[in-house]
PDB file of the backbone (N, CA, C, O) and the ligand in Angstrom, with CONECT records:
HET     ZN  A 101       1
ATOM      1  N   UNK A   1       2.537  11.657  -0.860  1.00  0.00           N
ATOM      2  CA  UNK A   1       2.810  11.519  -2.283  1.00  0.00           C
ATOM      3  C   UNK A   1       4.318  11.486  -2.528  1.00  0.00           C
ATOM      4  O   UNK A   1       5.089  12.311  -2.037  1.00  0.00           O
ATOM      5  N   UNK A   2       4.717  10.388  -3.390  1.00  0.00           N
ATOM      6  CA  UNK A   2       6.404  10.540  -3.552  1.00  0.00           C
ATOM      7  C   UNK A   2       6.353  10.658  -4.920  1.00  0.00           C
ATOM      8  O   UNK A   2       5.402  10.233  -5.575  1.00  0.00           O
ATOM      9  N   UNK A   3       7.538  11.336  -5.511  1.00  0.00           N
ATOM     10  CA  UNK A   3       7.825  11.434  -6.884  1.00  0.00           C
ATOM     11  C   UNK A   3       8.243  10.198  -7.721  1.00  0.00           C
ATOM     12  O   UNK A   3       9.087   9.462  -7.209  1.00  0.00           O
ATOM     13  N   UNK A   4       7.817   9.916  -8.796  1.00  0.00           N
ATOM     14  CA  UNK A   4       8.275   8.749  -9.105  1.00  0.00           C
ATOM     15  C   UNK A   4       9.553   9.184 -10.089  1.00  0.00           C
ATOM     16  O   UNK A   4       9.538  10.155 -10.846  1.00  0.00           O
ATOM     17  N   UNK A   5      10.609   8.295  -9.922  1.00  0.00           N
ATOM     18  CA  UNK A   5      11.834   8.375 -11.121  1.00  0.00           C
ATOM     19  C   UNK A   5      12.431   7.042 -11.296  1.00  0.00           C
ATOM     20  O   UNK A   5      12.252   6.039 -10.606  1.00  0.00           O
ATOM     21  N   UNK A   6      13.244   7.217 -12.442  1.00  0.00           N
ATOM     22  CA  UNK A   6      13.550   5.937 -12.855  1.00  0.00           C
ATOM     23  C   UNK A   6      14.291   5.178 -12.199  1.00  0.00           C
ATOM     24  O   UNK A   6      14.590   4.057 -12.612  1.00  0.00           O
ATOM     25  N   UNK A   7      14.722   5.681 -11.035  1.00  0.00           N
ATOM     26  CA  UNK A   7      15.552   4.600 -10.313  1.00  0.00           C
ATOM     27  C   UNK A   7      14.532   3.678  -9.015  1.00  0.00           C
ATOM     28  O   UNK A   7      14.702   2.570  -8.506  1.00  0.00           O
ATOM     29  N   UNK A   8      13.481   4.717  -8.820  1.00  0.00           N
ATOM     30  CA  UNK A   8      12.732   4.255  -7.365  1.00  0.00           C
ATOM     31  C   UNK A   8      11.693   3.331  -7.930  1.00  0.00           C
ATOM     32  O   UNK A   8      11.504   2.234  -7.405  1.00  0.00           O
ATOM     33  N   UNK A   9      10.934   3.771  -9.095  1.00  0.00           N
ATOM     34  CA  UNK A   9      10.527   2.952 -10.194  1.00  0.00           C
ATOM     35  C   UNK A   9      11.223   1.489 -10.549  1.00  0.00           C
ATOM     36  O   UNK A   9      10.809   0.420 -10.099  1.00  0.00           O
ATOM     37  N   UNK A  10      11.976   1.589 -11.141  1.00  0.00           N
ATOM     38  CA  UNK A  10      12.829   0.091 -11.282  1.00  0.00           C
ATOM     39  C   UNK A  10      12.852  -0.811 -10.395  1.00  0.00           C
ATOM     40  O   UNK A  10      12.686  -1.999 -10.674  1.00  0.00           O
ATOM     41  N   UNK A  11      13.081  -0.330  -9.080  1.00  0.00           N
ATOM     42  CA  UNK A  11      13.091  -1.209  -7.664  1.00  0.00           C
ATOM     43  C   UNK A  11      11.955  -1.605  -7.596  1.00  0.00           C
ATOM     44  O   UNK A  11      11.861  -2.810  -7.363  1.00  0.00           O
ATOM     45  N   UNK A  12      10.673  -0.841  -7.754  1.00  0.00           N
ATOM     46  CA  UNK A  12       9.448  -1.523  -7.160  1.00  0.00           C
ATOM     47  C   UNK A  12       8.461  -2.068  -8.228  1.00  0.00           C
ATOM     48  O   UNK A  12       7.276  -2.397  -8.167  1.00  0.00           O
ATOM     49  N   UNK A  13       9.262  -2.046  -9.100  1.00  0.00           N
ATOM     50  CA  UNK A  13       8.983  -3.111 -10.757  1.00  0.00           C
ATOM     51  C   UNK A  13       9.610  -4.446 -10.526  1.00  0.00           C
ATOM     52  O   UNK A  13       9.100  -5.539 -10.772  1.00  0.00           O
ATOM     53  N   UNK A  14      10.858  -4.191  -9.987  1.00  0.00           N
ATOM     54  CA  UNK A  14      11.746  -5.450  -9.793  1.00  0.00           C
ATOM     55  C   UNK A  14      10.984  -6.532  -8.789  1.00  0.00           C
ATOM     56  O   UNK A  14      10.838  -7.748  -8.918  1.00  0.00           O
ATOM     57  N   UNK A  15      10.419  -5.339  -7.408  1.00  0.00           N
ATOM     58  CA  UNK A  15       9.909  -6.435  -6.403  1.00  0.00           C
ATOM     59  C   UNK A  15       8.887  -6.646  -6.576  1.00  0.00           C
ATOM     60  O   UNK A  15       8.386  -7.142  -5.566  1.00  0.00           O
ATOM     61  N   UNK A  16       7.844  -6.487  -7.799  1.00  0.00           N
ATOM     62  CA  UNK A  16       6.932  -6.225  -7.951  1.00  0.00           C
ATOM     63  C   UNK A  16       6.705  -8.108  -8.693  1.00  0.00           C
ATOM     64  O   UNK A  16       5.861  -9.001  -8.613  1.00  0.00           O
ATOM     65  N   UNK A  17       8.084  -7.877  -9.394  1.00  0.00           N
ATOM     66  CA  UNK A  17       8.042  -9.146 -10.668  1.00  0.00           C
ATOM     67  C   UNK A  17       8.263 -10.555  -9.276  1.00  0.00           C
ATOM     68  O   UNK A  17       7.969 -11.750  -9.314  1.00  0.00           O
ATOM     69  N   UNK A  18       8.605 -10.096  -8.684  1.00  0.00           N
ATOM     70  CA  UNK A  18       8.821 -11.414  -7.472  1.00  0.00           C
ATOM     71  C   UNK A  18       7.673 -11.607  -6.268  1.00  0.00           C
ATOM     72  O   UNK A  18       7.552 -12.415  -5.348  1.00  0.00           O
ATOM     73  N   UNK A  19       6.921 -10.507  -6.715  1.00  0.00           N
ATOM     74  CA  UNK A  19       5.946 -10.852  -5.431  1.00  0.00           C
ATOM     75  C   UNK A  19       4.413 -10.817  -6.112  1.00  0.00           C
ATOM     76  O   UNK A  19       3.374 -10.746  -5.455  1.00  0.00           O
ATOM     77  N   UNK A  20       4.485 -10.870  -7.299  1.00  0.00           N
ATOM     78  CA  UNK A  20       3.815 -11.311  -8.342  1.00  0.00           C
ATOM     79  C   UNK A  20       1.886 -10.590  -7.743  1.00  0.00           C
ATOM     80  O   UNK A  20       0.932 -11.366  -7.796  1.00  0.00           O
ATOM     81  N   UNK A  21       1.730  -9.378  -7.340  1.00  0.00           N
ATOM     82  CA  UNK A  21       0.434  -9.281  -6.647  1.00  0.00           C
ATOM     83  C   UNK A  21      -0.377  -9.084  -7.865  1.00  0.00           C
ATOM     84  O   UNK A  21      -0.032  -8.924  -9.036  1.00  0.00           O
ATOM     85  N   UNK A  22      -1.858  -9.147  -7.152  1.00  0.00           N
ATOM     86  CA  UNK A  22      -3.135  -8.943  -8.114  1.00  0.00           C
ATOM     87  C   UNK A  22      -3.149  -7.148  -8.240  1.00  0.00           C
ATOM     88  O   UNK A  22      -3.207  -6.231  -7.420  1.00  0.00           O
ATOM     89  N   UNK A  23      -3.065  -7.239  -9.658  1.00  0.00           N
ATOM     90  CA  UNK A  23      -3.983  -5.694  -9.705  1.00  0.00           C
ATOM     91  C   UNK A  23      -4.998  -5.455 -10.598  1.00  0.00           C
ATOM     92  O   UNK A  23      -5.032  -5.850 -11.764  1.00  0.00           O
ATOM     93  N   UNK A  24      -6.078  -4.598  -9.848  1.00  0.00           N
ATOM     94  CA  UNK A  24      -7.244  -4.216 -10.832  1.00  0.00           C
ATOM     95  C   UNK A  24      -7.775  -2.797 -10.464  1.00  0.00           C
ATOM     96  O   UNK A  24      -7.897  -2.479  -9.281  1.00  0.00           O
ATOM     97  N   UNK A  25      -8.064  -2.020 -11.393  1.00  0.00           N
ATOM     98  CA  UNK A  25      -8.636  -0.781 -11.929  1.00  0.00           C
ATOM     99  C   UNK A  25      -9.343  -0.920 -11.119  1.00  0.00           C
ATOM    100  O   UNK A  25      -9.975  -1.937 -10.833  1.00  0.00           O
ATOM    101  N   UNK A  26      -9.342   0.470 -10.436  1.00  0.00           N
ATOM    102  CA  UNK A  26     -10.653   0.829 -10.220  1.00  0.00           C
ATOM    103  C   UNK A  26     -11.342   1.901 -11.125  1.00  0.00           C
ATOM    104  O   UNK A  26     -12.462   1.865 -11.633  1.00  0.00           O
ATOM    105  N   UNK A  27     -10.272   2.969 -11.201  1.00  0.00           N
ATOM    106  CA  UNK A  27     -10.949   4.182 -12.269  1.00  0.00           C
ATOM    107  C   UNK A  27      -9.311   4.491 -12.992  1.00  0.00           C
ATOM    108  O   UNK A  27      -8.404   3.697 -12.740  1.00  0.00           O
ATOM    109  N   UNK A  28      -9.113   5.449 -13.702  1.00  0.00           N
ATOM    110  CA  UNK A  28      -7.838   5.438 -14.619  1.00  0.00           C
ATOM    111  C   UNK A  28      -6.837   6.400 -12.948  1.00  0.00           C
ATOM    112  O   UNK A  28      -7.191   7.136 -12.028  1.00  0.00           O
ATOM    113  N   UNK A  29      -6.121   6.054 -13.205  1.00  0.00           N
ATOM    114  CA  UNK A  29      -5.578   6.805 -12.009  1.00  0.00           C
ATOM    115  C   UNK A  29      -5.468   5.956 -10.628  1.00  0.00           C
ATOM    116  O   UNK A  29      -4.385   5.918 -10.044  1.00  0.00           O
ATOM    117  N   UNK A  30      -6.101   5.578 -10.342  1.00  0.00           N
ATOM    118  CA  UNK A  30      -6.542   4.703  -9.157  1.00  0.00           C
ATOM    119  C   UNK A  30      -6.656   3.129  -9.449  1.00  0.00           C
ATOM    120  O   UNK A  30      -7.329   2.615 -10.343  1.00  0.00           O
ATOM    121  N   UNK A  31      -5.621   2.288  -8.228  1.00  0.00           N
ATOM    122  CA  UNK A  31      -5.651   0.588  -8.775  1.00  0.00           C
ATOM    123  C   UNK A  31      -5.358   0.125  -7.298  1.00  0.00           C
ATOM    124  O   UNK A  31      -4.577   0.624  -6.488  1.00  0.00           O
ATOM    125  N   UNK A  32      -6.206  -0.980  -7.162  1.00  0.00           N
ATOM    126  CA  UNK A  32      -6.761  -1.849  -6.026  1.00  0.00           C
ATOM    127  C   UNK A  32      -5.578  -2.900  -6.065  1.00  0.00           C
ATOM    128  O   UNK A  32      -5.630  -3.477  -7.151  1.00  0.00           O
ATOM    129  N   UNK A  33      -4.586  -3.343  -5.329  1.00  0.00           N
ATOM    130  CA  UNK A  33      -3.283  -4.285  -5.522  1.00  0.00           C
ATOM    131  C   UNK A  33      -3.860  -5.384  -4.349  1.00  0.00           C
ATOM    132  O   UNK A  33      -4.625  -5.167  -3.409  1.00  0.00           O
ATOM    133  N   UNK A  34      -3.410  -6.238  -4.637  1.00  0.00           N
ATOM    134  CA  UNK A  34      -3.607  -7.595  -3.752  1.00  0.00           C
ATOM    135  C   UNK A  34      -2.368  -8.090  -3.607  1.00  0.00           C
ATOM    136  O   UNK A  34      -1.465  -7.836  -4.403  1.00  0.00           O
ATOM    137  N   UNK A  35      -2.215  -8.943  -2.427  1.00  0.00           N
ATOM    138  CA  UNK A  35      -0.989  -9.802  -2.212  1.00  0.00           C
ATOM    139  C   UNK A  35      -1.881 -11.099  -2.309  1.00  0.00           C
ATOM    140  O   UNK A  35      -2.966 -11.264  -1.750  1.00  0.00           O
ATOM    141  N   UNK A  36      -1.212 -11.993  -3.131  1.00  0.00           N
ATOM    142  CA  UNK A  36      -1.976 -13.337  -3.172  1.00  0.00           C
ATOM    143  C   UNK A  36      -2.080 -14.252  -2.274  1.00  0.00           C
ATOM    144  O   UNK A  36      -2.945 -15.110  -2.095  1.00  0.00           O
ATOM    145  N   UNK A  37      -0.676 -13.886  -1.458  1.00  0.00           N
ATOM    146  CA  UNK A  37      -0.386 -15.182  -0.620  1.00  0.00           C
ATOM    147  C   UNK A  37      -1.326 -14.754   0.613  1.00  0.00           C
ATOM    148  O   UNK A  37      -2.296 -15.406   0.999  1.00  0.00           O
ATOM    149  N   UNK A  38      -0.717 -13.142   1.345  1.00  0.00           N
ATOM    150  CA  UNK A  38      -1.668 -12.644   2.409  1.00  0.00           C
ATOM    151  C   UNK A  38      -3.145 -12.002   2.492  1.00  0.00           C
ATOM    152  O   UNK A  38      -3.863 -11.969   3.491  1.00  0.00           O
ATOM    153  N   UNK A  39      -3.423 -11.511   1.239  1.00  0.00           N
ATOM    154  CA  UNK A  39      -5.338 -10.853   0.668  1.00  0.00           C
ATOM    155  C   UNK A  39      -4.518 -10.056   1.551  1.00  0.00           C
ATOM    156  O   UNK A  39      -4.791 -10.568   2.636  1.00  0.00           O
ATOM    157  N   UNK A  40      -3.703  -9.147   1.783  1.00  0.00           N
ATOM    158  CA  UNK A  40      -3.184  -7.636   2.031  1.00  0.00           C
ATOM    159  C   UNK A  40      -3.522  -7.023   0.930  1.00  0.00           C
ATOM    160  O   UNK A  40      -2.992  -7.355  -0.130  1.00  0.00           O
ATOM    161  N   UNK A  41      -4.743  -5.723   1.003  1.00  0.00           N
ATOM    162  CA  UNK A  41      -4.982  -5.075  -0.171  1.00  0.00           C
ATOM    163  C   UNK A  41      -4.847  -3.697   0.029  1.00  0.00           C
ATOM    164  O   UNK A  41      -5.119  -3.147   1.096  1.00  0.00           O
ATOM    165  N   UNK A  42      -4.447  -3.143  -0.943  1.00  0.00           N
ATOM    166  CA  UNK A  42      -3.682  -1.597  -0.861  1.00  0.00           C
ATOM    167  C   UNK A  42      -4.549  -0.607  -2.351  1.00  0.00           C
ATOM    168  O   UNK A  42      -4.992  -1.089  -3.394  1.00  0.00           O
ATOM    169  N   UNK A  43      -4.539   0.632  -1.977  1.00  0.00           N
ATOM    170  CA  UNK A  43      -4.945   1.526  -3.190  1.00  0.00           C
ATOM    171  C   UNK A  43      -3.753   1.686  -3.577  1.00  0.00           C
ATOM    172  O   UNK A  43      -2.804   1.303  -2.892  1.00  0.00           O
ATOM    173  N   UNK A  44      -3.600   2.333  -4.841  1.00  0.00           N
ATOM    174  CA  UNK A  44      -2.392   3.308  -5.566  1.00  0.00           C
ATOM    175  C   UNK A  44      -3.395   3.915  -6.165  1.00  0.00           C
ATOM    176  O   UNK A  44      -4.480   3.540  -6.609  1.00  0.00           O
ATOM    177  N   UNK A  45      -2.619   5.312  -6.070  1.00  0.00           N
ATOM    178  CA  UNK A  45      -2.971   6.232  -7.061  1.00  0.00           C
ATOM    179  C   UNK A  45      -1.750   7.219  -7.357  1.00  0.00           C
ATOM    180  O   UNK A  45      -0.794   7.602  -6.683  1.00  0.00           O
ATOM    181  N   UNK A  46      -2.232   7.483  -8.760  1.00  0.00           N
ATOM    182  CA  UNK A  46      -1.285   7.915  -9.512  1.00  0.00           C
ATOM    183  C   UNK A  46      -1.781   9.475  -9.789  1.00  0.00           C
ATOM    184  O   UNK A  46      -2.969   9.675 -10.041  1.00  0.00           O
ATOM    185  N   UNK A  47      -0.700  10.730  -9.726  1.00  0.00           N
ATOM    186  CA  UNK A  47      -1.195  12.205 -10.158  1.00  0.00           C
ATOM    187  C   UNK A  47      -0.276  12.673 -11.178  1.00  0.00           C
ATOM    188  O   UNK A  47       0.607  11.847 -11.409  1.00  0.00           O
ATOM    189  N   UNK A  48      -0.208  13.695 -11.831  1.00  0.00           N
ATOM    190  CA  UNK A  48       0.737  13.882 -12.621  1.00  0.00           C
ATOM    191  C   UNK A  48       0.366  15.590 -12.584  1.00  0.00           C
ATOM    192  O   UNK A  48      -0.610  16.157 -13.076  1.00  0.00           O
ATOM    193  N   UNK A  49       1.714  16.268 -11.687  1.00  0.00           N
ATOM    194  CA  UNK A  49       1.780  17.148 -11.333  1.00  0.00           C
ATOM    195  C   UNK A  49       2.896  18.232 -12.554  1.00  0.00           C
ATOM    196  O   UNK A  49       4.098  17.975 -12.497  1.00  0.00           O
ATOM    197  N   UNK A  50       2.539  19.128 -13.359  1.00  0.00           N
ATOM    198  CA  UNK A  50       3.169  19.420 -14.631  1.00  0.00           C
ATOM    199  C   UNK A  50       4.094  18.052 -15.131  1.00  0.00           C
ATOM    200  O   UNK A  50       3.862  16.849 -15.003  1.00  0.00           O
ATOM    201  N   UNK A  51       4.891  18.561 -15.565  1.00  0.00           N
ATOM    202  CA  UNK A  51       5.938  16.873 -16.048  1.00  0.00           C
ATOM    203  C   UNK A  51       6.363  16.227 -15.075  1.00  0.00           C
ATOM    204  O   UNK A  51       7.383  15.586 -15.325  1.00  0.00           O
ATOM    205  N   UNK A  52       5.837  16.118 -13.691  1.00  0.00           N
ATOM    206  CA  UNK A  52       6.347  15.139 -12.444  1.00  0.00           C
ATOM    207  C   UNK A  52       5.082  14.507 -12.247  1.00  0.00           C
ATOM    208  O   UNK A  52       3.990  15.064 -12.128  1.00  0.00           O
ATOM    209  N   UNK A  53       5.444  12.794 -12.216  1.00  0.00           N
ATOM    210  CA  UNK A  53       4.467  12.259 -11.865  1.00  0.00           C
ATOM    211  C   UNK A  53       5.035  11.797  -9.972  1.00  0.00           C
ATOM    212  O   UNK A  53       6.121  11.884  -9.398  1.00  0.00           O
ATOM    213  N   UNK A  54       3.734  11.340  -9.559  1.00  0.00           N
ATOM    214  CA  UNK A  54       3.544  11.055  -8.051  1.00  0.00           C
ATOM    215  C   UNK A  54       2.644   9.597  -8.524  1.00  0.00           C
ATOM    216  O   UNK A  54       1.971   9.020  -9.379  1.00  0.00           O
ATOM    217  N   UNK A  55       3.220   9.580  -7.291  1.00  0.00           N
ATOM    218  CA  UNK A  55       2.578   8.158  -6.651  1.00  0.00           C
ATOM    219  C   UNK A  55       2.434   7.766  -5.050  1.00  0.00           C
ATOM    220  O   UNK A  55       3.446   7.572  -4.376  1.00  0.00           O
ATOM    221  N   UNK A  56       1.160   7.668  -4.512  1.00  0.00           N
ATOM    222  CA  UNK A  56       0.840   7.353  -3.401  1.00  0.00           C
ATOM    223  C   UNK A  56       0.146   5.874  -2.970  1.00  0.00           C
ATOM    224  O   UNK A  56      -0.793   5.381  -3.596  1.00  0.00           O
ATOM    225  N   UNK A  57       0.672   5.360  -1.987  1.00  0.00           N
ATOM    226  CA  UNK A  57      -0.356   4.324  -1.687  1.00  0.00           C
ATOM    227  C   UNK A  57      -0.664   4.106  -0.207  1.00  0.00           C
ATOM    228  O   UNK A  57      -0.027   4.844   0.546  1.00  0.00           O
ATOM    229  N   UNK A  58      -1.631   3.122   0.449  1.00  0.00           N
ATOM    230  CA  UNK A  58      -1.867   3.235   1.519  1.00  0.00           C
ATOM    231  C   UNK A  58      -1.657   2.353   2.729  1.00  0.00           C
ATOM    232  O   UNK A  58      -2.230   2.379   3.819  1.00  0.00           O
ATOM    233  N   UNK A  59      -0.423   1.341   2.145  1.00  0.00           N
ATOM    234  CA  UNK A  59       0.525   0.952   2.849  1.00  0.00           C
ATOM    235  C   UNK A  59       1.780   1.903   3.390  1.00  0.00           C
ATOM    236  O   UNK A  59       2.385   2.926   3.068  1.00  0.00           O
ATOM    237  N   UNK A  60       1.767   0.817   4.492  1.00  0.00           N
ATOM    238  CA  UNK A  60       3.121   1.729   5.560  1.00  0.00           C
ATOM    239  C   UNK A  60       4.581   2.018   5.012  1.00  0.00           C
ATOM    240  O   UNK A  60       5.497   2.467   5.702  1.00  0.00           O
ATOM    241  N   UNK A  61       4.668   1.652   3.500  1.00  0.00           N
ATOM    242  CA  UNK A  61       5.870   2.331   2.910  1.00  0.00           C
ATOM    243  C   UNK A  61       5.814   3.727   2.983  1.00  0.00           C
ATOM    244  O   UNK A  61       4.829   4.441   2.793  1.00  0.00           O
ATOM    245  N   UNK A  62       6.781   4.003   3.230  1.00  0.00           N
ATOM    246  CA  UNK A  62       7.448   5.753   2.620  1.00  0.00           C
ATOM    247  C   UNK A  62       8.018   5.840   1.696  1.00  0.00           C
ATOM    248  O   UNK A  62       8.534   6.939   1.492  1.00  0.00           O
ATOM    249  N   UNK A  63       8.241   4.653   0.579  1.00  0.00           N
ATOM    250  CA  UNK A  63       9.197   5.246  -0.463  1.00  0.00           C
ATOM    251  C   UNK A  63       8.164   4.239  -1.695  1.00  0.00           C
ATOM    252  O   UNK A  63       7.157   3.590  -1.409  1.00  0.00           O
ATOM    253  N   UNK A  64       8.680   4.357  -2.806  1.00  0.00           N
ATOM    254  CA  UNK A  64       7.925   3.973  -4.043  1.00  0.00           C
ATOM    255  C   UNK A  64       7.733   2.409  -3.622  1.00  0.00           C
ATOM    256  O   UNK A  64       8.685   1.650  -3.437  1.00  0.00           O
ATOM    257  N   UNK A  65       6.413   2.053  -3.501  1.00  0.00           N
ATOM    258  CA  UNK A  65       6.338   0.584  -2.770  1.00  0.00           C
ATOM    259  C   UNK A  65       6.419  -0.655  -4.126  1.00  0.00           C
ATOM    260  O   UNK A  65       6.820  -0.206  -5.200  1.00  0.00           O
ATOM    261  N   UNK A  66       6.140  -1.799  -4.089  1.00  0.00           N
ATOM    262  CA  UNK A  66       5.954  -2.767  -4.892  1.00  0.00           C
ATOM    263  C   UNK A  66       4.563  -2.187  -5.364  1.00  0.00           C
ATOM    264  O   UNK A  66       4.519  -1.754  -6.515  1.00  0.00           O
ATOM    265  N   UNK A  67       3.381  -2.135  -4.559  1.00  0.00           N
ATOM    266  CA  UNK A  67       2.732  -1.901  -5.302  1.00  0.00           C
ATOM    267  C   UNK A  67       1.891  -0.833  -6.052  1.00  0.00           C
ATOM    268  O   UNK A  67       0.739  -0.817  -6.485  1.00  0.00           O
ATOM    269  N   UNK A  68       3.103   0.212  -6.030  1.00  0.00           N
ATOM    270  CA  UNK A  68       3.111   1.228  -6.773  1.00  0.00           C
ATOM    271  C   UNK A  68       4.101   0.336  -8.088  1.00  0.00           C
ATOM    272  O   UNK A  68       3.830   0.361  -9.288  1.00  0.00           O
ATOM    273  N   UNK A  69       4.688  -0.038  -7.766  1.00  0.00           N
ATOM    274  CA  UNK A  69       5.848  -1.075  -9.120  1.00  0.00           C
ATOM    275  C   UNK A  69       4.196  -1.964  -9.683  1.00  0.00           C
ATOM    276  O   UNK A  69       3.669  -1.660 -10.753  1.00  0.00           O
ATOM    277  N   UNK A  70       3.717  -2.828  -8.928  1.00  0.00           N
ATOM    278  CA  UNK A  70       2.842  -3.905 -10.134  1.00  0.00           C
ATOM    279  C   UNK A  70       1.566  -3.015 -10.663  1.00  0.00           C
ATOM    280  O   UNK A  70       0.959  -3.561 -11.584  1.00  0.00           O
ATOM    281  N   UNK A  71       1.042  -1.717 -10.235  1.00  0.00           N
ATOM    282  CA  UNK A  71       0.104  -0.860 -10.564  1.00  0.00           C
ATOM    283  C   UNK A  71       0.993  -0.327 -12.165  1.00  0.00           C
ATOM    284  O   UNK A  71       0.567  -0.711 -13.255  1.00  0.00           O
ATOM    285  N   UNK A  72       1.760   0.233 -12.091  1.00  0.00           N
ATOM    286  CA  UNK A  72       1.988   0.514 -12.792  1.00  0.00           C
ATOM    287  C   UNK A  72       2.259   0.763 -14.355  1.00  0.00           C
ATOM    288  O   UNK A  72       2.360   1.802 -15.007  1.00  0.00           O
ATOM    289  N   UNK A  73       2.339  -0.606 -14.703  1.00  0.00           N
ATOM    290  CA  UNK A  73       2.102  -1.420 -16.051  1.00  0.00           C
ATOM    291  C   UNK A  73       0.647  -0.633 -16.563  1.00  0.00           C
ATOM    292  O   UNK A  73       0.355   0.283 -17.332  1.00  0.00           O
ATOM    293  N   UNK A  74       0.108  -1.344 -15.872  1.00  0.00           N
ATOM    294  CA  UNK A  74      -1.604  -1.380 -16.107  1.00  0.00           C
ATOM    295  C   UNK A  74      -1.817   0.363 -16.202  1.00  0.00           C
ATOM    296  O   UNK A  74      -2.531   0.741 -17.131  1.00  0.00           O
ATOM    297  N   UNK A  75      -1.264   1.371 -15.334  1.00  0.00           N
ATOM    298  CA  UNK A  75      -1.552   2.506 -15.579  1.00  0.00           C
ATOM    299  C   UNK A  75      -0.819   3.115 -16.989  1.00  0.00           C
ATOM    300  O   UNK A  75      -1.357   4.070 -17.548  1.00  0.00           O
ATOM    301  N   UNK A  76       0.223   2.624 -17.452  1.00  0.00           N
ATOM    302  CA  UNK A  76       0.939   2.651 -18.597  1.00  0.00           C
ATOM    303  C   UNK A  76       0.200   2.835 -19.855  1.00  0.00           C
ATOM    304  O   UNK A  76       0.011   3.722 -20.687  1.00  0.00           O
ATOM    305  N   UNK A  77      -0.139   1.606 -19.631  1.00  0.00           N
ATOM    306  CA  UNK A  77      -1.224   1.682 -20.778  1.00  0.00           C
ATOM    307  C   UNK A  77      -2.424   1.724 -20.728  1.00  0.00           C
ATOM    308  O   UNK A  77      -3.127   1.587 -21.729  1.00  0.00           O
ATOM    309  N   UNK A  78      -2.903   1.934 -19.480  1.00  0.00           N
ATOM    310  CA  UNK A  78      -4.808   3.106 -19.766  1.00  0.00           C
ATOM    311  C   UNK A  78      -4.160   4.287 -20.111  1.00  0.00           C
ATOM    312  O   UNK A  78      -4.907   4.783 -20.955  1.00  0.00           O
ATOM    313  N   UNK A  79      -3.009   5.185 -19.923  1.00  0.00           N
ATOM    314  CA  UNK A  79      -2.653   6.575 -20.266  1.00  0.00           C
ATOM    315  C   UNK A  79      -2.360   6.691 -21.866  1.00  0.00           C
ATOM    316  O   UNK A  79      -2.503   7.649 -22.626  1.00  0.00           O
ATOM    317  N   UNK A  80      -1.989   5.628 -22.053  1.00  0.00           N
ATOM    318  CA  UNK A  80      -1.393   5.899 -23.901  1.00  0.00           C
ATOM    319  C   UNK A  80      -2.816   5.401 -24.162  1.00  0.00           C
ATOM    320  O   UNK A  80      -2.953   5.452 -25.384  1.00  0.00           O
ATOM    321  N   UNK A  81      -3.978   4.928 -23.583  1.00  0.00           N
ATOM    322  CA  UNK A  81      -5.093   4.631 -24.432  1.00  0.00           C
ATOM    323  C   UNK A  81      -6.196   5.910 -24.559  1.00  0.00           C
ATOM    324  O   UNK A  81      -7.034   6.227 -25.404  1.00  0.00           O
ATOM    325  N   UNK A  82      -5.877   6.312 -23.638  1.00  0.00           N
ATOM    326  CA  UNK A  82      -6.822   7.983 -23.140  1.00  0.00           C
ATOM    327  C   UNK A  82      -6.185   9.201 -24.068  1.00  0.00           C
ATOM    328  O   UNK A  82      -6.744  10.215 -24.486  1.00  0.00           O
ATOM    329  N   UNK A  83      -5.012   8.812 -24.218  1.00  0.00           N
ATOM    330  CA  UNK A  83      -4.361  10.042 -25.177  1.00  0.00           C
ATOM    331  C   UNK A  83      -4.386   9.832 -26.221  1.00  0.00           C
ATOM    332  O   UNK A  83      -4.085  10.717 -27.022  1.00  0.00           O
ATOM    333  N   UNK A  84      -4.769   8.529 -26.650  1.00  0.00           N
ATOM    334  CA  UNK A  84      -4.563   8.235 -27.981  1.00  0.00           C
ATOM    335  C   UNK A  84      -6.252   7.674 -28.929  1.00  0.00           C
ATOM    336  O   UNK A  84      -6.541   7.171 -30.015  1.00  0.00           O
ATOM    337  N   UNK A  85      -6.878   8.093 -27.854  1.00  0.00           N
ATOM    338  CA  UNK A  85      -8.219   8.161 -27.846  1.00  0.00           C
ATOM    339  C   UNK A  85      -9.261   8.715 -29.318  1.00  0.00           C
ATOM    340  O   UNK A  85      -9.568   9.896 -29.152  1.00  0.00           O
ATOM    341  N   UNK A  86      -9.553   8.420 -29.996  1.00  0.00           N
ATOM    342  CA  UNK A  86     -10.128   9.757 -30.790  1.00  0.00           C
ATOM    343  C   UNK A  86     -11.616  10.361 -30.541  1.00  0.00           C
ATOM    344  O   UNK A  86     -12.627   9.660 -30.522  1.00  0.00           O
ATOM    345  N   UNK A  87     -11.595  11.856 -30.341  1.00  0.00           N
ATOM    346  CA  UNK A  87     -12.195  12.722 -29.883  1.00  0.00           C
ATOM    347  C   UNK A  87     -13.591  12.508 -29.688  1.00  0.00           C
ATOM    348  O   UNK A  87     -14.289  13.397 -29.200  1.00  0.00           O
TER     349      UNK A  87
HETATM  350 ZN    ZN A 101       2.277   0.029  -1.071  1.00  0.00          ZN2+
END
């Protein structure tokens, strides 16, 4: 699990916008990433440990990958939709 912040974040948003992969939900928290060109497919999942969020995935990165960057969007806004939910 690595911490996510705004700088390790930005990078794998940036390579994220150039390597343009598929992502889809699996459950809120959890997203299935594709590479289009290679069908290389990876989990992310996302935790949110008091005010630190994490991010893991199950590619051979060690640091905040791309597709922890193109998951991300999409987890953005299932979280403001769950909180903003009414009861
Ligand atoms: Zn990855």
């Amino acid at each position: 699990m690595i911490e996510i912040t705004k700088t390790n974040i930005e990078k794998a948003i940036n390579k994220a916008r150039q390597t343009k992969p598929f992502v889809k939900v699996i459950e809120f928290r959890r997203y299935s990433v594709t590479n289009k060109i290679t069908g290389a497919n990876y989990t992310v999942k996302f935790t949110k440990i008091d005010d630190k969020k994490f991010a893991e995935c199950d590619c051979k990165a060690t640091v905040i990958c791309y597709h922890i960057g193109a998951s991300i969007g999409a987890h953005i806004v299932l979280a403001e939709q769950i909180h903003t939910a009414p009861a």
